[in-house]
PDB file of N, H, CA, C and O in Angstrom:
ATOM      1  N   UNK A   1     -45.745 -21.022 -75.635  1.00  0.00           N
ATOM      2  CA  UNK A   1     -47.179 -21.201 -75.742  1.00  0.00           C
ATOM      3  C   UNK A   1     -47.511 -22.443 -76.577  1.00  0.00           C
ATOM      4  O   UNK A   1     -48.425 -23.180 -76.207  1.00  0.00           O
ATOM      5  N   UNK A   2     -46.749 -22.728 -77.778  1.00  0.00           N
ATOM      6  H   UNK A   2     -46.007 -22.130 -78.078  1.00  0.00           H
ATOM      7  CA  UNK A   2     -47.316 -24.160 -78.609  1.00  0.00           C
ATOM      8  C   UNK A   2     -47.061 -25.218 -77.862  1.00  0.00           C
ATOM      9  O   UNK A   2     -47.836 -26.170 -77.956  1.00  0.00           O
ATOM     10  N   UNK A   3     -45.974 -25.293 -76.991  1.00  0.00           N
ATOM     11  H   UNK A   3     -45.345 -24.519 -76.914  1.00  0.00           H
ATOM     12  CA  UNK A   3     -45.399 -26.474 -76.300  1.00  0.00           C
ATOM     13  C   UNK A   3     -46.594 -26.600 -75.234  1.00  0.00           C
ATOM     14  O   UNK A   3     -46.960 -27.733 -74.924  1.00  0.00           O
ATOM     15  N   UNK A   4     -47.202 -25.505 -74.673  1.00  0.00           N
ATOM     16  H   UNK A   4     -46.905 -24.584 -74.925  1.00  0.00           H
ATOM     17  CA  UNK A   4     -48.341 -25.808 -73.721  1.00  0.00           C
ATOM     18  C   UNK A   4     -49.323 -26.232 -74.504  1.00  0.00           C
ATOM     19  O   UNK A   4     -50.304 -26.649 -73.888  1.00  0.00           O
ATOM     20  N   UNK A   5     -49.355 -26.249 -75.164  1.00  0.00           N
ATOM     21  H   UNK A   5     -48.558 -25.911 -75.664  1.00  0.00           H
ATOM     22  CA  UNK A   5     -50.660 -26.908 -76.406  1.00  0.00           C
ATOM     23  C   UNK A   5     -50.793 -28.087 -76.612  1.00  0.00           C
ATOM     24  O   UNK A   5     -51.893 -28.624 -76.478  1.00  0.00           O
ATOM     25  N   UNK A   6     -49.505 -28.878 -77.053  1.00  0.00           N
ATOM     26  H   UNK A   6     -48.612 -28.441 -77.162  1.00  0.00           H
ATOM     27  CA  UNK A   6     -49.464 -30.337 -77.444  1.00  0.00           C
ATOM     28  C   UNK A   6     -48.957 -30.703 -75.758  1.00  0.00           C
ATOM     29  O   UNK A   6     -49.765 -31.600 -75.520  1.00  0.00           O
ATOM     30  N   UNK A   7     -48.391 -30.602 -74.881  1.00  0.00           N
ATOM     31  H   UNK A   7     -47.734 -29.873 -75.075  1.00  0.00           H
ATOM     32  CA  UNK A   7     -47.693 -31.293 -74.154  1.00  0.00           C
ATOM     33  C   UNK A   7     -48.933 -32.272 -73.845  1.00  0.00           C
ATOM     34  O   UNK A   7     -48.477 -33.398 -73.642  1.00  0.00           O
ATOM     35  N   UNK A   8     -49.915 -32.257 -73.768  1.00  0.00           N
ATOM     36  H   UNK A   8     -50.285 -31.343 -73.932  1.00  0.00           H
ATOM     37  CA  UNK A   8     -51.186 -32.837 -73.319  1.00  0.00           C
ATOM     38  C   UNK A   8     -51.961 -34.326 -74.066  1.00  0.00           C
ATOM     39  O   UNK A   8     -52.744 -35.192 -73.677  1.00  0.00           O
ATOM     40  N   UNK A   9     -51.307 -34.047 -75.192  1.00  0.00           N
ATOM     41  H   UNK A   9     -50.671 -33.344 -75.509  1.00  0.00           H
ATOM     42  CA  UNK A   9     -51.174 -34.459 -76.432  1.00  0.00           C
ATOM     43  C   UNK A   9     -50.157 -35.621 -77.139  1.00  0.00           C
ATOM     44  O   UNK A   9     -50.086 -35.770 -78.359  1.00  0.00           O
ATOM     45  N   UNK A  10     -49.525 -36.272 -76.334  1.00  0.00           N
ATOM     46  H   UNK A  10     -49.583 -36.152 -75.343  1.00  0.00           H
ATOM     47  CA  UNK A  10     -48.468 -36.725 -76.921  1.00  0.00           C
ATOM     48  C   UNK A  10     -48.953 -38.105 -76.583  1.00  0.00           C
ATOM     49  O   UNK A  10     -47.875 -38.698 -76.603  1.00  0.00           O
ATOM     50  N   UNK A  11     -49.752 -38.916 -76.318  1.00  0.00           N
ATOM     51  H   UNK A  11     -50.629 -38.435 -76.302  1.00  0.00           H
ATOM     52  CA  UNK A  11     -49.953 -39.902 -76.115  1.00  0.00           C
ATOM     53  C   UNK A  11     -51.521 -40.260 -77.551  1.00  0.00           C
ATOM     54  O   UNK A  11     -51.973 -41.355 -77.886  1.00  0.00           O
ATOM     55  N   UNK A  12     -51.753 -39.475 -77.829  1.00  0.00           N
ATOM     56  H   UNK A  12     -51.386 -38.585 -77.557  1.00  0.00           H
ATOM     57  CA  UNK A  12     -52.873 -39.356 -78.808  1.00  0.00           C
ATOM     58  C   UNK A  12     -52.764 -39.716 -80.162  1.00  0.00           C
ATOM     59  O   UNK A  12     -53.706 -40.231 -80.764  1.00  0.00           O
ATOM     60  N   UNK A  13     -51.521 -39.446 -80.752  1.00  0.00           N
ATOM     61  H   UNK A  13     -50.756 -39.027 -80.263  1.00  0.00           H
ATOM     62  CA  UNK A  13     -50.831 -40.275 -82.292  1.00  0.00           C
ATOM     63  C   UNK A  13     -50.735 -42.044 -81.754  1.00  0.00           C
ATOM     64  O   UNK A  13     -51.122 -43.009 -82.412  1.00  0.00           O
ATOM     65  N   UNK A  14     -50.432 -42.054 -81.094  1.00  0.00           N
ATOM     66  H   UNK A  14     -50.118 -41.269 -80.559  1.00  0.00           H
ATOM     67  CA  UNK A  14     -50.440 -43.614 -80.605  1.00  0.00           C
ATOM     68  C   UNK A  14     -51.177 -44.105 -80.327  1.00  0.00           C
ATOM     69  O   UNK A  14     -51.040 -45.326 -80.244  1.00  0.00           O
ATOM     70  N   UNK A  15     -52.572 -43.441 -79.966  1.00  0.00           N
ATOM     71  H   UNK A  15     -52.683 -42.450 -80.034  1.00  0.00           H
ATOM     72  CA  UNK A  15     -54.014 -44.547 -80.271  1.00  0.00           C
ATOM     73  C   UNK A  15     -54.530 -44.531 -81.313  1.00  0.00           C
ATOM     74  O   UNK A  15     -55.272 -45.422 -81.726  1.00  0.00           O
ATOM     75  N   UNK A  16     -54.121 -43.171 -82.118  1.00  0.00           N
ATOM     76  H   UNK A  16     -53.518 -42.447 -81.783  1.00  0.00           H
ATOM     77  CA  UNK A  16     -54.922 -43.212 -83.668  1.00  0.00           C
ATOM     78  C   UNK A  16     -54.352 -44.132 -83.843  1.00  0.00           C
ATOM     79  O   UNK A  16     -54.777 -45.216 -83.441  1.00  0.00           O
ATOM     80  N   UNK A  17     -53.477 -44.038 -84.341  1.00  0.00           N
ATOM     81  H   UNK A  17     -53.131 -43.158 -84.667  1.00  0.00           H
ATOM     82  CA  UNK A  17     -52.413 -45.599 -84.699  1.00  0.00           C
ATOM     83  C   UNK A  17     -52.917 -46.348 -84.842  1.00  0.00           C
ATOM     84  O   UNK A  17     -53.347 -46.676 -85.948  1.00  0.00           O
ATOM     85  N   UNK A  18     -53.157 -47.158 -83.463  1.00  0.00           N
ATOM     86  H   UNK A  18     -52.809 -46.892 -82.564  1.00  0.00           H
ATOM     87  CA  UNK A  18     -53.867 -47.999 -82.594  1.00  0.00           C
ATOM     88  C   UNK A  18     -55.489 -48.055 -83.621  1.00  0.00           C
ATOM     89  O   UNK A  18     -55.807 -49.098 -84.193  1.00  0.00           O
ATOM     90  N   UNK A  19     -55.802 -47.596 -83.651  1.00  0.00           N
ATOM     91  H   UNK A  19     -55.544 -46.749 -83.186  1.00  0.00           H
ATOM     92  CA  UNK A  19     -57.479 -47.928 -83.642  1.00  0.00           C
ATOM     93  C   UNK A  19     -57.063 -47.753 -85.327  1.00  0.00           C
ATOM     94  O   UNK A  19     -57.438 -48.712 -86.002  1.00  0.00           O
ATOM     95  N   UNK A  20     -56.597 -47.047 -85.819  1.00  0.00           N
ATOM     96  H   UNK A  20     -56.292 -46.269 -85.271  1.00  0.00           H
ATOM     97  CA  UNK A  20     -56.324 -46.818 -87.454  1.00  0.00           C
ATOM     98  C   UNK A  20     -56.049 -48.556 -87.881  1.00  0.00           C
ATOM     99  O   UNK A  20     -56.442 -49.024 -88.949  1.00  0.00           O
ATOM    100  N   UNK A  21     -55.403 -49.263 -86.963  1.00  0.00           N
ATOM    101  H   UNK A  21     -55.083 -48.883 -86.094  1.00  0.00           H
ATOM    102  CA  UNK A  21     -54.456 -50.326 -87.335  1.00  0.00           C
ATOM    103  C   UNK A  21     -55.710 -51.340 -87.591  1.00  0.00           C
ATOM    104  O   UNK A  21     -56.199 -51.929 -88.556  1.00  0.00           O
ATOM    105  N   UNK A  22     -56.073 -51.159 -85.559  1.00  0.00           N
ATOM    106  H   UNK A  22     -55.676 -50.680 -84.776  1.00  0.00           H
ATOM    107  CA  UNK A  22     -57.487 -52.142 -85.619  1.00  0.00           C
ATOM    108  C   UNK A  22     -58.234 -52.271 -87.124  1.00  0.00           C
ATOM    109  O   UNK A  22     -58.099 -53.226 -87.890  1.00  0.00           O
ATOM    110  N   UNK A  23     -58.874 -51.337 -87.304  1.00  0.00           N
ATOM    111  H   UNK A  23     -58.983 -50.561 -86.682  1.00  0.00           H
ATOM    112  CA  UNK A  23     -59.453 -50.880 -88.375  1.00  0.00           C
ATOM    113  C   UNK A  23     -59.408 -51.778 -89.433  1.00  0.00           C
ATOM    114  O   UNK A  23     -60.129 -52.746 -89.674  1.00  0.00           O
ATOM    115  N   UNK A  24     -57.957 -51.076 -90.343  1.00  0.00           N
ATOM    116  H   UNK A  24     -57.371 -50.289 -90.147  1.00  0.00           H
ATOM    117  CA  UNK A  24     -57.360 -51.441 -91.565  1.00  0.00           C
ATOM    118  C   UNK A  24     -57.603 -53.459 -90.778  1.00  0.00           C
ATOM    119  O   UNK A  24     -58.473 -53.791 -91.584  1.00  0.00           O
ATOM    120  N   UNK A  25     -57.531 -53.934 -90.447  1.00  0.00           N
ATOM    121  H   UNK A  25     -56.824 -53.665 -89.793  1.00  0.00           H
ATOM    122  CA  UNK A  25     -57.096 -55.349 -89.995  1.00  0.00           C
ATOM    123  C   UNK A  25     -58.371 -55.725 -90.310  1.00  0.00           C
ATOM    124  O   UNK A  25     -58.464 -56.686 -91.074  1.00  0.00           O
ATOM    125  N   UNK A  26     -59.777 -55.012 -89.763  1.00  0.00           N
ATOM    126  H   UNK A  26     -59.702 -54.232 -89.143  1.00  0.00           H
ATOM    127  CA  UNK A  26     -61.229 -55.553 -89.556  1.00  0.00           C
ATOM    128  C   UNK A  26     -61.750 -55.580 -90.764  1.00  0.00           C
ATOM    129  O   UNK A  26     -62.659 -56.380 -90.986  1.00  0.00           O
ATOM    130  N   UNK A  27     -61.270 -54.694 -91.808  1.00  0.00           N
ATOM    131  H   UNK A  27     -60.532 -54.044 -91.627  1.00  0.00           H
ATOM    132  CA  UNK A  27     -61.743 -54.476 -92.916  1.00  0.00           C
ATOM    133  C   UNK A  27     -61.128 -55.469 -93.911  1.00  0.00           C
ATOM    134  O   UNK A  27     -61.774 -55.838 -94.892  1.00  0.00           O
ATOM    135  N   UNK A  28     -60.061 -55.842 -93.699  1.00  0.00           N
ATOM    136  H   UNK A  28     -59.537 -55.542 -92.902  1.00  0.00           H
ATOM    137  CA  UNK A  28     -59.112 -56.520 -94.825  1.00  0.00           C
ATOM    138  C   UNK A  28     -59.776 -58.168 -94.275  1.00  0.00           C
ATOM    139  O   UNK A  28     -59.857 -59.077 -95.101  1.00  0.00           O
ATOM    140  N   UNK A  29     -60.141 -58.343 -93.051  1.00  0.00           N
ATOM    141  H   UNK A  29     -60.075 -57.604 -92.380  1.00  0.00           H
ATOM    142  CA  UNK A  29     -60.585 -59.391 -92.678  1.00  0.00           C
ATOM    143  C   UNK A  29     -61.737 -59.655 -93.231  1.00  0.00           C
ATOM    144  O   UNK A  29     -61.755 -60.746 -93.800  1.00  0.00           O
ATOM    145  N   UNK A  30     -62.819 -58.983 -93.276  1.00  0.00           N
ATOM    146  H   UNK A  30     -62.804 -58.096 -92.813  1.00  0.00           H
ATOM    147  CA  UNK A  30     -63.945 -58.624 -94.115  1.00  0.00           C
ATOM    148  C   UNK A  30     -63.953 -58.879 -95.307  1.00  0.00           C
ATOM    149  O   UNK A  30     -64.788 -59.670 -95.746  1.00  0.00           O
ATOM    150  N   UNK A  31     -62.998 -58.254 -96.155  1.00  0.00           N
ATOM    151  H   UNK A  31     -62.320 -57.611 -95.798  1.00  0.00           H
ATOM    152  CA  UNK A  31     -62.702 -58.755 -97.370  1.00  0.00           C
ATOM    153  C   UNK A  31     -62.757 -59.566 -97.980  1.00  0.00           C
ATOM    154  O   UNK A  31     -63.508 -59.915 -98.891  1.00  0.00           O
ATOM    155  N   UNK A  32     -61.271 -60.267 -97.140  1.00  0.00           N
ATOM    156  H   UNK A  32     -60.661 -59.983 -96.400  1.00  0.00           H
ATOM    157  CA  UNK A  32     -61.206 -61.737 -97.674  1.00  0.00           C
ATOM    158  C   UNK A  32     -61.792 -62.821 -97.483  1.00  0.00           C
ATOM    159  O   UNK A  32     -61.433 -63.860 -98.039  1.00  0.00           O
ATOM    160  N   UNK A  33     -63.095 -62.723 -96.413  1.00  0.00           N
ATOM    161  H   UNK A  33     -63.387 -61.880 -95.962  1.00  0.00           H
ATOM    162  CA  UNK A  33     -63.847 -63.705 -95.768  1.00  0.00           C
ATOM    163  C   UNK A  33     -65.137 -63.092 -97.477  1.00  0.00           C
ATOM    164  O   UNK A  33     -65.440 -63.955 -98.301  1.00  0.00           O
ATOM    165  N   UNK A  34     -65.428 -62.264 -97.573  1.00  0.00           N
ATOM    166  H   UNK A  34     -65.181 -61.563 -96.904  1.00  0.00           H
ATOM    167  CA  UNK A  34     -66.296 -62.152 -98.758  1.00  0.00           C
ATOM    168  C   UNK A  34     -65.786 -62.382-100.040  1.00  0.00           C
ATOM    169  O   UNK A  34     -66.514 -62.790-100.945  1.00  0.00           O
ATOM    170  N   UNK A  35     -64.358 -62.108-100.223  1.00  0.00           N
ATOM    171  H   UNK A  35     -63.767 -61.777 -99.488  1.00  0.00           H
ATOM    172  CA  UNK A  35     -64.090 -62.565-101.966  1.00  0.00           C
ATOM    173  C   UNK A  35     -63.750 -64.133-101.898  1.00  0.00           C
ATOM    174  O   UNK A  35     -63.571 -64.768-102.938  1.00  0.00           O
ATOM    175  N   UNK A  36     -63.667 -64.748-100.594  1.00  0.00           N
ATOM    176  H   UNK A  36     -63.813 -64.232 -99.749  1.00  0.00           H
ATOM    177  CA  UNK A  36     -63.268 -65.998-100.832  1.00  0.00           C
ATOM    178  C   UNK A  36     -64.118 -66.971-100.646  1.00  0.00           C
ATOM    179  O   UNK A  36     -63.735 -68.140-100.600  1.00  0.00           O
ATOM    180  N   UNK A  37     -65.609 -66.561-100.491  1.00  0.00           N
ATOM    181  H   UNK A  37     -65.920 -65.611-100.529  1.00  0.00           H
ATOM    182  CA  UNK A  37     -67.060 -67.589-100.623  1.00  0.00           C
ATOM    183  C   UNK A  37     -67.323 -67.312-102.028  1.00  0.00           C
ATOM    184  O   UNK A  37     -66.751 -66.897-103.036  1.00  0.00           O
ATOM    185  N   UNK A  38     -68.513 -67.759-101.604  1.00  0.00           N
ATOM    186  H   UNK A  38     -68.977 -68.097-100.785  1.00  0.00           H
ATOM    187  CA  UNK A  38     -69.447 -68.086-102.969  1.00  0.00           C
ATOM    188  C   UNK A  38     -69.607 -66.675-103.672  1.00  0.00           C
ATOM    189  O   UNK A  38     -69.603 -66.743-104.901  1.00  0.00           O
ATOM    190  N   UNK A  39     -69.768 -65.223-103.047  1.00  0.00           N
ATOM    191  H   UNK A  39     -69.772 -65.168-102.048  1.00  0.00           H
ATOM    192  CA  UNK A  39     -70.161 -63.901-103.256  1.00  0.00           C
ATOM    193  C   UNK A  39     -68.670 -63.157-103.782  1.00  0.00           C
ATOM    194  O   UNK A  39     -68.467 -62.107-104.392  1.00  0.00           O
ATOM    195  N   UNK A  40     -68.153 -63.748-103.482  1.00  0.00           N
ATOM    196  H   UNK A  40     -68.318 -64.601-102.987  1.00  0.00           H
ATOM    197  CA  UNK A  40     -66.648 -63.231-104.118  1.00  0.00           C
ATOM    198  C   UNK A  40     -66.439 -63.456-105.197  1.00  0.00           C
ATOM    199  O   UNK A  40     -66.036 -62.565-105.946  1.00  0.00           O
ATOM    200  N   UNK A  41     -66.664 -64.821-105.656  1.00  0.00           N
ATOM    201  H   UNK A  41     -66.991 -65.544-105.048  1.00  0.00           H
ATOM    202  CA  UNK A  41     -66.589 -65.357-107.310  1.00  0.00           C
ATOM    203  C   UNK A  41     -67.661 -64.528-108.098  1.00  0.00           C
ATOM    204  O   UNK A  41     -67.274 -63.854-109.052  1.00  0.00           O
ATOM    205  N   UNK A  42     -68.860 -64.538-107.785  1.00  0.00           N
ATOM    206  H   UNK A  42     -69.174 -65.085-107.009  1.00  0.00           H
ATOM    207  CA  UNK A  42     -69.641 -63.774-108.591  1.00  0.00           C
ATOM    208  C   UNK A  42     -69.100 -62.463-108.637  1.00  0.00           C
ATOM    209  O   UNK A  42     -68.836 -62.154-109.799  1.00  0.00           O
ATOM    210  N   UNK A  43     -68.866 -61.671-107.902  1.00  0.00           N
ATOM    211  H   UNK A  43     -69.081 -61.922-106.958  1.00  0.00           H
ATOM    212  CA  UNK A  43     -68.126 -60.199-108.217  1.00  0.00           C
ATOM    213  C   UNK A  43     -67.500 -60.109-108.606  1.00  0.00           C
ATOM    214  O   UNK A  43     -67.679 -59.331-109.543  1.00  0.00           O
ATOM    215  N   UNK A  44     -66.295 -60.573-108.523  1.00  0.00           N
ATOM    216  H   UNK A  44     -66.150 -61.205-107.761  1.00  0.00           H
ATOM    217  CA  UNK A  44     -65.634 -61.040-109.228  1.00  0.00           C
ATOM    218  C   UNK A  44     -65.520 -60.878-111.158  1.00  0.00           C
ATOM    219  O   UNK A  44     -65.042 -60.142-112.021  1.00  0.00           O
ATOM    220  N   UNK A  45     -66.365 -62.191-110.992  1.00  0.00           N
ATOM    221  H   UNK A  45     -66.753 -62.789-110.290  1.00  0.00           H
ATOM    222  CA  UNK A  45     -66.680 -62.592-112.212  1.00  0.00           C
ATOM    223  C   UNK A  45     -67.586 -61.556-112.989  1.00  0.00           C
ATOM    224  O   UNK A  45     -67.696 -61.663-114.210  1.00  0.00           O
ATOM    225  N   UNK A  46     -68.042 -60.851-112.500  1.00  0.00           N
ATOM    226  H   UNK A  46     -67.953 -60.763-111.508  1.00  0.00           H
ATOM    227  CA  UNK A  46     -68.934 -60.127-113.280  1.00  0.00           C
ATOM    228  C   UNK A  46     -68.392 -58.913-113.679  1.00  0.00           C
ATOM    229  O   UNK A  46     -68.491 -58.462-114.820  1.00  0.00           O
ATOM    230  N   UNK A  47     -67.523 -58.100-112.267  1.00  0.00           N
ATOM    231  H   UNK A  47     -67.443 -58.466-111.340  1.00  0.00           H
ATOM    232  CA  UNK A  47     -66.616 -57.249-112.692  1.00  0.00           C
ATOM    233  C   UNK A  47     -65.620 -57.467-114.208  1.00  0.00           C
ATOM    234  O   UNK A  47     -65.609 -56.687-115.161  1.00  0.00           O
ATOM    235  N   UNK A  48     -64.975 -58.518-114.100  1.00  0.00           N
ATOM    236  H   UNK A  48     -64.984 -59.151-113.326  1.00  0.00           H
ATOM    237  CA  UNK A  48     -64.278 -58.903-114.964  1.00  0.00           C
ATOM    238  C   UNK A  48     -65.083 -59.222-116.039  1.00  0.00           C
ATOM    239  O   UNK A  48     -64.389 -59.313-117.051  1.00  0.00           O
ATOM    240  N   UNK A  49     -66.069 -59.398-116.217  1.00  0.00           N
ATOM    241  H   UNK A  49     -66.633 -59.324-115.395  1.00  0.00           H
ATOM    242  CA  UNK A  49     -66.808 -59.581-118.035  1.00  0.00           C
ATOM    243  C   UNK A  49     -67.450 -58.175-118.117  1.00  0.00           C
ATOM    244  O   UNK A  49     -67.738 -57.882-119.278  1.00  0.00           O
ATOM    245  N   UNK A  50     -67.814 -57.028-117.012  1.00  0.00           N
ATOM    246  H   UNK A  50     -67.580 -57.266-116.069  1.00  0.00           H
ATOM    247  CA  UNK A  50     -68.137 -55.642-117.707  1.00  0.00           C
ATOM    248  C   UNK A  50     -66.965 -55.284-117.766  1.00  0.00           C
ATOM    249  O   UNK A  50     -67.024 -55.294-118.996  1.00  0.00           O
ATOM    250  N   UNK A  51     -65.798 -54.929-117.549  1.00  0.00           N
ATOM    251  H   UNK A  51     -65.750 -54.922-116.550  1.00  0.00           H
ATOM    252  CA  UNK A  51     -64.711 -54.528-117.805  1.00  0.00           C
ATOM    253  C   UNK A  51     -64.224 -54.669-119.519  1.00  0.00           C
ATOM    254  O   UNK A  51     -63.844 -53.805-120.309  1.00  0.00           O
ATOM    255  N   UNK A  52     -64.478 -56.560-119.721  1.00  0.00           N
ATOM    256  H   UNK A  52     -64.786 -57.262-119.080  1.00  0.00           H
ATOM    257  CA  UNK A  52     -64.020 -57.085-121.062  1.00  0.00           C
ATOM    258  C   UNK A  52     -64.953 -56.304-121.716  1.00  0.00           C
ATOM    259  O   UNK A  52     -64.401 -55.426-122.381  1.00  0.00           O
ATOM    260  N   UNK A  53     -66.113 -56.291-121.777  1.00  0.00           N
ATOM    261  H   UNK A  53     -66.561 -57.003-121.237  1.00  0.00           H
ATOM    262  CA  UNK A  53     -67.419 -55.692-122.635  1.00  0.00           C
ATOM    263  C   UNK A  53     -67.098 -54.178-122.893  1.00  0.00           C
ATOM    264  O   UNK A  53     -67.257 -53.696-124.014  1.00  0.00           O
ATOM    265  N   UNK A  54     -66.618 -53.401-121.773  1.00  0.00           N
ATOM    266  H   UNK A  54     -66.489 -53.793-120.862  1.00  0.00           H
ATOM    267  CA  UNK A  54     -66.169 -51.668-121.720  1.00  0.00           C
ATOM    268  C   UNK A  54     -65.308 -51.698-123.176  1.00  0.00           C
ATOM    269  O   UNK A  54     -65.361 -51.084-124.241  1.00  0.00           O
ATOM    270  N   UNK A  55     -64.610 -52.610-122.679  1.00  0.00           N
ATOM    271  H   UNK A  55     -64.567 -53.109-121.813  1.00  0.00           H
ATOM    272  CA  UNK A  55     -63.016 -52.602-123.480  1.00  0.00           C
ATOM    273  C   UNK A  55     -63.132 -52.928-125.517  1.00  0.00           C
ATOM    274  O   UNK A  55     -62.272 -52.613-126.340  1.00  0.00           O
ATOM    275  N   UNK A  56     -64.578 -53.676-125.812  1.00  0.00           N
ATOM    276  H   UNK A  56     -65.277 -53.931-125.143  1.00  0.00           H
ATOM    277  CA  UNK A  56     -64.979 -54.614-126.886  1.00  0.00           C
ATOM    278  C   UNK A  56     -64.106 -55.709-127.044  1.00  0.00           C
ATOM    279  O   UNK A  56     -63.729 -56.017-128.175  1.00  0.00           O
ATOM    280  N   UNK A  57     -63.682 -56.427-125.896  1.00  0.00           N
ATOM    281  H   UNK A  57     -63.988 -56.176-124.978  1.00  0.00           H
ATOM    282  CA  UNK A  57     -63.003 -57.570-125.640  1.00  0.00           C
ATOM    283  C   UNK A  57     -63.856 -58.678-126.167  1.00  0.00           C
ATOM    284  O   UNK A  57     -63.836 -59.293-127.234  1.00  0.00           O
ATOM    285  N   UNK A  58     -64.789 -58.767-124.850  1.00  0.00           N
ATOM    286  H   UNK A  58     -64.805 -58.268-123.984  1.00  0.00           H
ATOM    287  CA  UNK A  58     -65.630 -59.933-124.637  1.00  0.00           C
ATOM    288  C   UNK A  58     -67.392 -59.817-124.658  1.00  0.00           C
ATOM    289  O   UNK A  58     -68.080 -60.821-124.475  1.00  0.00           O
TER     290      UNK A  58
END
């Protein structure tokens, strides 16, 4: 009975995959197209001086 369950099924881990992969790729592309303009430095930068300030660094 389980084997009639998945047999239907076995091609379906390989598009999650698939579209999981797409994904992770669209997002990381996203990323680095935003931390590496002008909007990246400011976040950046600002992250990093509330962080110092949390800490009584800076």
């Amino acid at each position: 009975m389980r084997a009639h369950r998945t047999a239907g099924q076995q091609g379906i881990t390989t598009a999650e995959y698939a579209v999981g992969t797409a994904a992770g790729a669209g997002l990381a592309g996203l990323l680095y197209k935003m931390l590496t303009g002008g909007f990246g430095d400011q976040l950046l930068r600002t992250l990093f001086d509330h962080v110092l300030s949390l800490l009584g660094i800076g």
